[in-house]
N, CA, C and O atoms as CSV, one atom per row, in Angstrom:
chain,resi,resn,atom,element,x,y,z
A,1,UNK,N,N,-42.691,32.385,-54.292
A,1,UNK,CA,C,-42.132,32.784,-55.564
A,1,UNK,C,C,-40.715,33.297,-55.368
A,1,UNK,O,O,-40.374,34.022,-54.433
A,2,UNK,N,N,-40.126,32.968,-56.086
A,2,UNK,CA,C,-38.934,33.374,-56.328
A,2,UNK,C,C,-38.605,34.901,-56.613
A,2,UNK,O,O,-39.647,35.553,-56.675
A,3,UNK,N,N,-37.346,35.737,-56.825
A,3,UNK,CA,C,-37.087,36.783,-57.260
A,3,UNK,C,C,-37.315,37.304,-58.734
A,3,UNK,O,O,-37.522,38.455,-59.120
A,4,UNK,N,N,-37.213,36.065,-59.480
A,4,UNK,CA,C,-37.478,35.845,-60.535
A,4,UNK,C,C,-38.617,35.727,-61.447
A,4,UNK,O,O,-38.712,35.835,-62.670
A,5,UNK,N,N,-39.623,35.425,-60.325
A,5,UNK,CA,C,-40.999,35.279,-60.531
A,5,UNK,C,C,-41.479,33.642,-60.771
A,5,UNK,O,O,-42.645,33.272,-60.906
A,6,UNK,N,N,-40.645,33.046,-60.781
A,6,UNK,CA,C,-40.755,31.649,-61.179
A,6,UNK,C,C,-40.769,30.816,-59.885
A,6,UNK,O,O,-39.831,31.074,-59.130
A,7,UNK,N,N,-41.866,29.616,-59.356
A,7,UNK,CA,C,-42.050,29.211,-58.297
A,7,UNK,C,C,-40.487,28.453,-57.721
A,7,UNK,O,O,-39.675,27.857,-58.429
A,8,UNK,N,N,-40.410,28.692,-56.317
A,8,UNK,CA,C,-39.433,28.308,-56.171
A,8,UNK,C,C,-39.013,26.916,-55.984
A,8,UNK,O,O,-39.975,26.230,-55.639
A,9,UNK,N,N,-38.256,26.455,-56.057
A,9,UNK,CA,C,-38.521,24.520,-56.179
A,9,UNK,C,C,-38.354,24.313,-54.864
A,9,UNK,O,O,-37.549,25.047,-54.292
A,10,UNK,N,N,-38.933,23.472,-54.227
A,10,UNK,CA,C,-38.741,22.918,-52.965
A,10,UNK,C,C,-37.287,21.640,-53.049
A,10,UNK,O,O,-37.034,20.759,-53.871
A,11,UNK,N,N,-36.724,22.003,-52.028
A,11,UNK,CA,C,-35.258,21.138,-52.046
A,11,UNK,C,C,-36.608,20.122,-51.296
A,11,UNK,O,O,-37.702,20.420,-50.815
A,12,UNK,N,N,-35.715,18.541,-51.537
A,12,UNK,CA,C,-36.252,17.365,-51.089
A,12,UNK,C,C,-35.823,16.762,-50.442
A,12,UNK,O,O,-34.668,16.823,-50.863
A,13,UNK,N,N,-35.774,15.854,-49.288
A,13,UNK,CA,C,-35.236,15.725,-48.213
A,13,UNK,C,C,-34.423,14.874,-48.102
A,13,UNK,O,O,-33.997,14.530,-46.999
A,14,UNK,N,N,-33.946,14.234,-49.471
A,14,UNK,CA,C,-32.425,13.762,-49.839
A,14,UNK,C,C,-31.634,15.073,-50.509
A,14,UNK,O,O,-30.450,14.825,-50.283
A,15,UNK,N,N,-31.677,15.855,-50.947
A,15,UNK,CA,C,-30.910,16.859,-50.852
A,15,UNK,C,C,-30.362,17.594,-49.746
A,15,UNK,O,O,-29.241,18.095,-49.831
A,16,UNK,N,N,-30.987,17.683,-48.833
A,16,UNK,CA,C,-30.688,18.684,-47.611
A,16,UNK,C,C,-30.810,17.703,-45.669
A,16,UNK,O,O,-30.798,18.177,-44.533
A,17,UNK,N,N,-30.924,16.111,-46.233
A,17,UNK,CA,C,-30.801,15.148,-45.263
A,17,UNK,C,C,-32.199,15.462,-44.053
A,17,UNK,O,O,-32.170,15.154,-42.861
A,18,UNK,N,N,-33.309,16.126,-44.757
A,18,UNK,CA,C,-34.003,17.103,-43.403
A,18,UNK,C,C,-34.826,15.842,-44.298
A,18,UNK,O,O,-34.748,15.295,-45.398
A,19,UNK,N,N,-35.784,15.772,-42.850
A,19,UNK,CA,C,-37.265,15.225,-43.119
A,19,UNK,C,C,-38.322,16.646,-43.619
A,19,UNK,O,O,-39.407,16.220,-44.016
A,20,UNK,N,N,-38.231,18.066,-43.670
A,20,UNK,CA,C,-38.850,18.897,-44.638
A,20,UNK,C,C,-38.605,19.702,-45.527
A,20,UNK,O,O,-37.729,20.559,-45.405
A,21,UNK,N,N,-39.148,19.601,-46.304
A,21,UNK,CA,C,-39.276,19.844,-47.782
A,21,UNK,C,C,-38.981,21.525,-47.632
A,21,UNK,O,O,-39.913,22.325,-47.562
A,22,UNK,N,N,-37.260,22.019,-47.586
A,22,UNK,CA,C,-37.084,23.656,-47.625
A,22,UNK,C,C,-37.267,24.787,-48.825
A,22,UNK,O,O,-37.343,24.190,-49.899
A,23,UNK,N,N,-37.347,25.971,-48.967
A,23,UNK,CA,C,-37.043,26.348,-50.047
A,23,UNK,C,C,-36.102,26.609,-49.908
A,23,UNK,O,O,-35.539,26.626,-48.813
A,24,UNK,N,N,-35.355,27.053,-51.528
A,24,UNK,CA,C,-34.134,27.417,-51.614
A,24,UNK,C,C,-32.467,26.611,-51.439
A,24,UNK,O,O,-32.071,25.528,-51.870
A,25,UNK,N,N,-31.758,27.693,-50.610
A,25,UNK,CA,C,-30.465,26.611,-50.428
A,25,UNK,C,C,-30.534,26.211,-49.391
A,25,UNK,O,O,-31.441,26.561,-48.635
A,26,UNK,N,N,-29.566,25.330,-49.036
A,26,UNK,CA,C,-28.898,25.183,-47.991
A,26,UNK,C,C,-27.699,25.598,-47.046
A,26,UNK,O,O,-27.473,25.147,-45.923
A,27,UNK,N,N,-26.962,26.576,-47.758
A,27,UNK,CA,C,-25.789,27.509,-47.343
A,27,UNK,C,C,-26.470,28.595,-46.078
A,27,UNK,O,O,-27.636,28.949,-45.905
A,28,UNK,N,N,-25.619,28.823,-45.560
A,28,UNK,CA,C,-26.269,30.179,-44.202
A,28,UNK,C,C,-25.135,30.757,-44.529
A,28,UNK,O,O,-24.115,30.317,-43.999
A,29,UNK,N,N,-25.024,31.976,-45.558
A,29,UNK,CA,C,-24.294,33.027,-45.322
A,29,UNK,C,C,-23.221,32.591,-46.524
A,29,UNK,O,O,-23.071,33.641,-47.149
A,30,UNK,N,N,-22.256,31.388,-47.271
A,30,UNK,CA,C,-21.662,31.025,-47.139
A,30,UNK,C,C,-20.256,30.765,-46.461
A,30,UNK,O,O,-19.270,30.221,-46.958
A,31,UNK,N,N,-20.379,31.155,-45.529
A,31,UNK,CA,C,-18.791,30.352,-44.711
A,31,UNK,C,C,-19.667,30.228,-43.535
A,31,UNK,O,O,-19.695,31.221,-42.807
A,32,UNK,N,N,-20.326,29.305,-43.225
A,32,UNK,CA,C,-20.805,28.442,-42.215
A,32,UNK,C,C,-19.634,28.299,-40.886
A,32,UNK,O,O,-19.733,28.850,-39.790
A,33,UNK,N,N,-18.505,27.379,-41.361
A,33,UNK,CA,C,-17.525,27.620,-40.128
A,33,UNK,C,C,-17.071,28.893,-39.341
A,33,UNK,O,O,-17.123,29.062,-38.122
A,34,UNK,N,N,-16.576,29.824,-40.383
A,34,UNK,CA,C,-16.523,30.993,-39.509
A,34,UNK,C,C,-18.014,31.599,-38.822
A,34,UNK,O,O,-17.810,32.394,-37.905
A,35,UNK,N,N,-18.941,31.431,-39.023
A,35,UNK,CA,C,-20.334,31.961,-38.150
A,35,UNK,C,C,-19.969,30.999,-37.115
A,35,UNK,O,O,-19.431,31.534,-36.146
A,36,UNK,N,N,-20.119,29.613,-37.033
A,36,UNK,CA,C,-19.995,29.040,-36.094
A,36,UNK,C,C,-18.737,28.952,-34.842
A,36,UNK,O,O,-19.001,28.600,-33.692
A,37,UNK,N,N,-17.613,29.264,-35.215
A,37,UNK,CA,C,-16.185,29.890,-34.352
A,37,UNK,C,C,-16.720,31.312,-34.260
A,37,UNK,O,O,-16.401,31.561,-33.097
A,38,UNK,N,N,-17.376,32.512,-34.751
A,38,UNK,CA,C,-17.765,33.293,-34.371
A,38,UNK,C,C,-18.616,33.412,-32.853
A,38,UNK,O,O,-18.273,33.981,-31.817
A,39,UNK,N,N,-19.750,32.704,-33.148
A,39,UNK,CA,C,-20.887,32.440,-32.227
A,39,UNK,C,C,-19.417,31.528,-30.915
A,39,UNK,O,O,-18.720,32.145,-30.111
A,40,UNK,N,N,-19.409,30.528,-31.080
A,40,UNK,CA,C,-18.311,29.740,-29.945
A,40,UNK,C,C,-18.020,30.634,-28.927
A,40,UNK,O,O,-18.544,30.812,-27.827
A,41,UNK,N,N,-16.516,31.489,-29.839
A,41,UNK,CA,C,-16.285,32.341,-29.234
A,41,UNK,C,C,-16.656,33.438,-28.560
A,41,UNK,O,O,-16.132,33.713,-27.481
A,42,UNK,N,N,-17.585,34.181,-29.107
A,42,UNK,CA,C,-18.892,34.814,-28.691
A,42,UNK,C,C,-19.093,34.535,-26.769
A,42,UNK,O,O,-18.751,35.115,-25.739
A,43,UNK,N,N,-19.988,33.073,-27.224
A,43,UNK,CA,C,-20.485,32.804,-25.546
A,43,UNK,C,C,-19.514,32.362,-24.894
A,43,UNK,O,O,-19.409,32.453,-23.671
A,44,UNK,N,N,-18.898,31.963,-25.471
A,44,UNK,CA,C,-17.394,31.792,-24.391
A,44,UNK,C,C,-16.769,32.289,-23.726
A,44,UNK,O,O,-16.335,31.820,-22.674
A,45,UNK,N,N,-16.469,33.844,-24.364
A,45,UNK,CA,C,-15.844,35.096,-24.087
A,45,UNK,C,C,-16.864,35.402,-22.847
A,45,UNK,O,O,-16.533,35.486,-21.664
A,46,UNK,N,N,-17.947,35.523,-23.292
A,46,UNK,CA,C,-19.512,35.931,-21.927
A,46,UNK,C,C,-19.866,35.290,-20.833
A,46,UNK,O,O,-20.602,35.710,-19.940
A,47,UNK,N,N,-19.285,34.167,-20.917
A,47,UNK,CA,C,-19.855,33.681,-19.876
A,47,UNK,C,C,-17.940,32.947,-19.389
A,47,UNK,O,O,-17.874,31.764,-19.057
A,48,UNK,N,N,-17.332,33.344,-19.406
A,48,UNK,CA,C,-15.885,33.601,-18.915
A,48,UNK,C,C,-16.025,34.983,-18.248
A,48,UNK,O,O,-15.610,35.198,-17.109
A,49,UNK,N,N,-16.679,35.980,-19.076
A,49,UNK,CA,C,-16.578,37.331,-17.452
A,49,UNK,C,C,-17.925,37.788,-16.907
A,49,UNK,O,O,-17.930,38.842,-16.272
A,50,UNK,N,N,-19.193,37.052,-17.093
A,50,UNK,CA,C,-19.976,36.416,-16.150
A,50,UNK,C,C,-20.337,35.598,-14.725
A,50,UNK,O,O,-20.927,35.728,-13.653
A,51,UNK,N,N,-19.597,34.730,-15.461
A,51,UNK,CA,C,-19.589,33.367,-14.877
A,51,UNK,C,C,-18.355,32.860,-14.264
A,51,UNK,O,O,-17.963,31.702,-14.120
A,52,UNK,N,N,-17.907,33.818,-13.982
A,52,UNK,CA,C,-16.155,33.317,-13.385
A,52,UNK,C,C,-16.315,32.321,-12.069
A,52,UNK,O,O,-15.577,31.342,-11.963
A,53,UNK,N,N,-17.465,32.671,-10.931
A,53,UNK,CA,C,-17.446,31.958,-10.144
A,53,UNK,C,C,-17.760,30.495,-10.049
A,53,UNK,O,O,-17.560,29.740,-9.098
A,54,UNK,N,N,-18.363,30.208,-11.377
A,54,UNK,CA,C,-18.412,28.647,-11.649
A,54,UNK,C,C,-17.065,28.294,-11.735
A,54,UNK,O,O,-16.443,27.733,-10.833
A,55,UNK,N,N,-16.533,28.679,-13.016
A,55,UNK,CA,C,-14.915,28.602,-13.155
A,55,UNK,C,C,-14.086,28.524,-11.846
A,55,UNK,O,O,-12.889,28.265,-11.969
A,56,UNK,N,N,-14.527,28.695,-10.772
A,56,UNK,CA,C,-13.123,28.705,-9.663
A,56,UNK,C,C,-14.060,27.579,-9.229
A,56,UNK,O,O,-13.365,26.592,-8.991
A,57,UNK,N,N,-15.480,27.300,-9.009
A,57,UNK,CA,C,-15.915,25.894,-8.259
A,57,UNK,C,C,-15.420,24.968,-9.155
A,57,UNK,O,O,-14.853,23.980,-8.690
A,58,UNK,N,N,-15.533,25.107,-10.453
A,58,UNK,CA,C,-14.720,23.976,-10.791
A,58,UNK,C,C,-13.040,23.565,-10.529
A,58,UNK,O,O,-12.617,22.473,-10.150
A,59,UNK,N,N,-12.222,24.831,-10.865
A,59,UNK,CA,C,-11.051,24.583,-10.430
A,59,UNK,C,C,-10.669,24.040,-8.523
A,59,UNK,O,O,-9.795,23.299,-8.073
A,60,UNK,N,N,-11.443,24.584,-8.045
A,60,UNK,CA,C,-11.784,23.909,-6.441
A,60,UNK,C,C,-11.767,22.551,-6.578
A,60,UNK,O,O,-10.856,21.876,-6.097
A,61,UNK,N,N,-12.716,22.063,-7.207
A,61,UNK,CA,C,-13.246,20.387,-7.626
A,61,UNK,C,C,-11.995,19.647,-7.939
A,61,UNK,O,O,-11.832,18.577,-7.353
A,62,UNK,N,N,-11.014,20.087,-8.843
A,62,UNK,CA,C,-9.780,19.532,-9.084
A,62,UNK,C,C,-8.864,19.192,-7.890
A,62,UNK,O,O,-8.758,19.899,-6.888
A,63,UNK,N,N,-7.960,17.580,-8.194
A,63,UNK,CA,C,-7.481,16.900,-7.266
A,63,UNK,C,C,-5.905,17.919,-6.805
A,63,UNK,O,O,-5.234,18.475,-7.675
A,64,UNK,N,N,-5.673,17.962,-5.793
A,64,UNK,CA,C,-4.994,18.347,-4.802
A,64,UNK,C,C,-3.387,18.463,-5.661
A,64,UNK,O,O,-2.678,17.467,-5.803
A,65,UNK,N,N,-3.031,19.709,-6.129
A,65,UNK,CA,C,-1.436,19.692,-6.587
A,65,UNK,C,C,-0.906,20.752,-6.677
A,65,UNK,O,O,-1.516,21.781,-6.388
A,66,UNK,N,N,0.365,20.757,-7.102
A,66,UNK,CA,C,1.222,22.611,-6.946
A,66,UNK,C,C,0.351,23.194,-8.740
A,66,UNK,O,O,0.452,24.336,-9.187
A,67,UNK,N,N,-0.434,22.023,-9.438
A,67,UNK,CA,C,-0.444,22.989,-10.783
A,67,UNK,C,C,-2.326,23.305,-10.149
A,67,UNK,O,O,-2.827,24.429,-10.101
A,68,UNK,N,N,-3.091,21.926,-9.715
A,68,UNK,CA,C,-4.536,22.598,-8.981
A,68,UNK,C,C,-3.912,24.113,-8.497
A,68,UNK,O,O,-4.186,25.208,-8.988
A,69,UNK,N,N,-2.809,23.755,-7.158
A,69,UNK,CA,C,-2.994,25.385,-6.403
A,69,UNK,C,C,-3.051,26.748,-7.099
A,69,UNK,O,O,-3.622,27.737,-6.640
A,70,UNK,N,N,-2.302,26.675,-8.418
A,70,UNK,CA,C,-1.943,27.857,-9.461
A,70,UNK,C,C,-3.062,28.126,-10.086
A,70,UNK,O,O,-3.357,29.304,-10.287
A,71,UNK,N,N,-3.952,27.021,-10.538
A,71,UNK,CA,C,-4.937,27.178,-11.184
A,71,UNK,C,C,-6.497,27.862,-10.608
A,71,UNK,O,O,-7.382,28.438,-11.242
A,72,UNK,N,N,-6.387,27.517,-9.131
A,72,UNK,CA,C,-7.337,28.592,-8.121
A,72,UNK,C,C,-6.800,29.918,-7.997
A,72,UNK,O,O,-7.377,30.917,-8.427
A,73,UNK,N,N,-5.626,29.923,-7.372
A,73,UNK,CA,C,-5.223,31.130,-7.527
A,73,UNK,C,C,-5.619,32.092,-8.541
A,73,UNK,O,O,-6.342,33.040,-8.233
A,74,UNK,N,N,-5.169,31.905,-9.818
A,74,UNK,CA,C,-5.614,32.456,-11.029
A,74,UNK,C,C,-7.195,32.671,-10.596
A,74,UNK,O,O,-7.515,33.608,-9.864
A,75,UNK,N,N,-8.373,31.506,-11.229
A,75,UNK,CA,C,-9.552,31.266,-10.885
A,75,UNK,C,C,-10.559,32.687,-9.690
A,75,UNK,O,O,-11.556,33.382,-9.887
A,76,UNK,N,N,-9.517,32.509,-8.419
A,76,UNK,CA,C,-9.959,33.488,-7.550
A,76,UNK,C,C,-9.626,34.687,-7.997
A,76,UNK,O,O,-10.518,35.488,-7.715
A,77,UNK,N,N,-8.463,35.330,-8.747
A,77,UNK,CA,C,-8.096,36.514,-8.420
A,77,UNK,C,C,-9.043,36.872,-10.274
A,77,UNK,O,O,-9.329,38.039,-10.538
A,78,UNK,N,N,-9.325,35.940,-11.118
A,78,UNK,CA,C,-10.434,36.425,-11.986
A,78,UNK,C,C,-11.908,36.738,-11.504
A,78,UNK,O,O,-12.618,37.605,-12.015
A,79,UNK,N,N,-12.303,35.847,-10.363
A,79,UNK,CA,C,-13.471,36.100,-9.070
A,79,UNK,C,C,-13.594,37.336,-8.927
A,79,UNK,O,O,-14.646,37.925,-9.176
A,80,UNK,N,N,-12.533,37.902,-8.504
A,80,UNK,CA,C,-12.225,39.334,-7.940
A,80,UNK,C,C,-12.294,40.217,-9.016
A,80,UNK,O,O,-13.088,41.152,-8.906
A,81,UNK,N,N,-11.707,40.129,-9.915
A,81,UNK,CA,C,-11.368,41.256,-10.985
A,81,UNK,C,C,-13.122,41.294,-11.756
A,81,UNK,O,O,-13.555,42.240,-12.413
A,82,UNK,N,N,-13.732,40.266,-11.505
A,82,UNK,CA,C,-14.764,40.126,-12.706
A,82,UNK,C,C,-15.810,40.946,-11.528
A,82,UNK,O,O,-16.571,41.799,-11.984
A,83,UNK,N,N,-15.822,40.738,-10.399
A,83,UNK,CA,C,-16.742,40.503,-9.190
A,83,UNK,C,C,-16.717,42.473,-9.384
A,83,UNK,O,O,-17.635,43.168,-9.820
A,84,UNK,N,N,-15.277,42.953,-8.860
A,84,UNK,CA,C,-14.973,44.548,-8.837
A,84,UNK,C,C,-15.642,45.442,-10.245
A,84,UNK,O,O,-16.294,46.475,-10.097
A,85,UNK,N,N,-15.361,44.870,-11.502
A,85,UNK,CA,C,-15.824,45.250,-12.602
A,85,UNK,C,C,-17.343,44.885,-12.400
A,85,UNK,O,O,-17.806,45.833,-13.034
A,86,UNK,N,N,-18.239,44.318,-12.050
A,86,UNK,CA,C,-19.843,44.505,-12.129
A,86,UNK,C,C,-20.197,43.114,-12.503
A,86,UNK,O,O,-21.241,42.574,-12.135
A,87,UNK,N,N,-19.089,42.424,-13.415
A,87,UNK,CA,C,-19.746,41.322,-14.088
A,87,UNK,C,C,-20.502,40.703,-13.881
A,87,UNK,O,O,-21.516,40.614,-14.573
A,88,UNK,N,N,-20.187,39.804,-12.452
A,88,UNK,CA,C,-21.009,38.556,-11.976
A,88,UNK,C,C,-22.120,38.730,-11.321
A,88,UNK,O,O,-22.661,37.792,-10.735
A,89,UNK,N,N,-22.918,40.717,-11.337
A,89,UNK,CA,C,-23.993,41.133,-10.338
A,89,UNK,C,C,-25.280,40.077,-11.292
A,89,UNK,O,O,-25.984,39.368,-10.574
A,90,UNK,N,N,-25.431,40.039,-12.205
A,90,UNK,CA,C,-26.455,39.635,-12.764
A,90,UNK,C,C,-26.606,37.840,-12.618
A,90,UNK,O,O,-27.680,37.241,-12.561
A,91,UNK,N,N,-25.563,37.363,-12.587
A,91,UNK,CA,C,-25.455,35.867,-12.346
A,91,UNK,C,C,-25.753,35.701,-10.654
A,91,UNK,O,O,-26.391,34.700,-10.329
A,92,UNK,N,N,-25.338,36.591,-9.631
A,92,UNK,CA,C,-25.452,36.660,-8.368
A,92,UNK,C,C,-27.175,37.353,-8.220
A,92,UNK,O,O,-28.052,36.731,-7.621
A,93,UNK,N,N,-27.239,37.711,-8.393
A,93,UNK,CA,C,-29.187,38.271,-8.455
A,93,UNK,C,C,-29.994,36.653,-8.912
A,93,UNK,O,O,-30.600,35.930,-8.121
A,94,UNK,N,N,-29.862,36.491,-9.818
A,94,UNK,CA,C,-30.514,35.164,-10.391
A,94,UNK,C,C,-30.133,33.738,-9.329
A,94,UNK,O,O,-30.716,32.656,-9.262
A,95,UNK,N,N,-29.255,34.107,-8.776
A,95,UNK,CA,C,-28.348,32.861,-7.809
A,95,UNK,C,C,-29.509,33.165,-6.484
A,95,UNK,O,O,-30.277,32.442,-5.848
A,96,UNK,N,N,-29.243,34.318,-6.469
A,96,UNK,CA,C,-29.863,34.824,-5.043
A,96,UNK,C,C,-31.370,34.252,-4.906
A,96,UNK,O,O,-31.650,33.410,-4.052
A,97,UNK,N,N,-32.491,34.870,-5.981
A,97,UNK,CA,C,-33.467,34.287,-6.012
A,97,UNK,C,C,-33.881,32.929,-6.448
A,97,UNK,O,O,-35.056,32.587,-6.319
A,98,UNK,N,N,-32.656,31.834,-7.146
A,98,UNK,CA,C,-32.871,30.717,-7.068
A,98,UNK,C,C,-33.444,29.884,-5.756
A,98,UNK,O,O,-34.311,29.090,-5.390
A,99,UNK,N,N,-32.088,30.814,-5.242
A,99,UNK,CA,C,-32.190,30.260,-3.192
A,99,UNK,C,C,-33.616,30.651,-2.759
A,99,UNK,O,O,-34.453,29.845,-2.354
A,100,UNK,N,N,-33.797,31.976,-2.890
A,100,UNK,CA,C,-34.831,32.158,-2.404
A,100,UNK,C,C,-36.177,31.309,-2.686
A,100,UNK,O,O,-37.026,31.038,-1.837
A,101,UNK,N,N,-36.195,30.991,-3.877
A,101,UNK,CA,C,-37.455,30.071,-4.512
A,101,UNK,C,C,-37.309,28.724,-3.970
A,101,UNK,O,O,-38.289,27.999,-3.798
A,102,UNK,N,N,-36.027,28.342,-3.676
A,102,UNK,CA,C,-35.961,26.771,-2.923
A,102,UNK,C,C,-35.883,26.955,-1.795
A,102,UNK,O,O,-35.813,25.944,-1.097
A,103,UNK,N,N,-35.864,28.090,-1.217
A,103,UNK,CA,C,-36.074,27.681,-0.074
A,103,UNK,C,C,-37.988,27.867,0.996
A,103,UNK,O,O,-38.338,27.856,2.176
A,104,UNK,N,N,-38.628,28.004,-0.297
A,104,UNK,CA,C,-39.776,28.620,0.195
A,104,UNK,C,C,-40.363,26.714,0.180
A,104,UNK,O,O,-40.010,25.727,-0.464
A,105,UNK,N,N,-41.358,26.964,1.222
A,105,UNK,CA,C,-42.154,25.742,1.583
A,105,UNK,C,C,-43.927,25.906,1.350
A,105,UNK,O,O,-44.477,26.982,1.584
A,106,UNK,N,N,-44.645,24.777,0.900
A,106,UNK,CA,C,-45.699,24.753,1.080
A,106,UNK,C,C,-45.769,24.289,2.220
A,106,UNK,O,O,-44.922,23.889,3.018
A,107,UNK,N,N,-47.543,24.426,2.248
A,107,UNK,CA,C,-47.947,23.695,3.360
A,107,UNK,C,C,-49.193,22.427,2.556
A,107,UNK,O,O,-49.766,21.594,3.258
């Protein structure tokens, strides 16, 4: 039921392109784009001072030049700054016992 008291109509699945039958609208919030550049930025920002040490294996991976060399440089000395601040303990714990789980053997 509605707020209104009146049943609510089910949208149909040429209205809303879904194979089920929703209530209500289809809007989230209305301004959809900004939630979504919100959220983006969000995990982006997190897993940039997380995850920095992926960020320098990738810049590693890059082919051999004076703009590659600048771009490790940078890469490492964010390693460091993120590594000194605490960041990457939780990505390095989870790393740690990955290893540990592959490296265990049955018999």
């Amino acid at each position: 039921m509605a707020d209104d008291g009146k049943p609510m109509r089910l949208m149909q699945g040429d209205d809303t392109l879904s194979p089920v039958d929703l209530p209500g609208s289809t809007m989230i919030g209305g301004r959809p784009l900004l939630w979504t550049s919100i959220v983006i930025a969000t995990a982006t920002a997190f897993l940039a001072l997380t995850n920095a040490i992926t960020i320098d294996g990738w810049a590693k991976e890059l082919p051999a030049g004076p703009v590659a060399a600048r771009v490790i440089a940078v890469t490492e000395g964010w390693v460091t700054l993120t590594d000194r601040a605490g960041l990457g303990a939780p990505r390095a714990f989870v790393h740690r016992q990955w290893k540990k789980a592959e490296a265990l053997r049955f018999d």
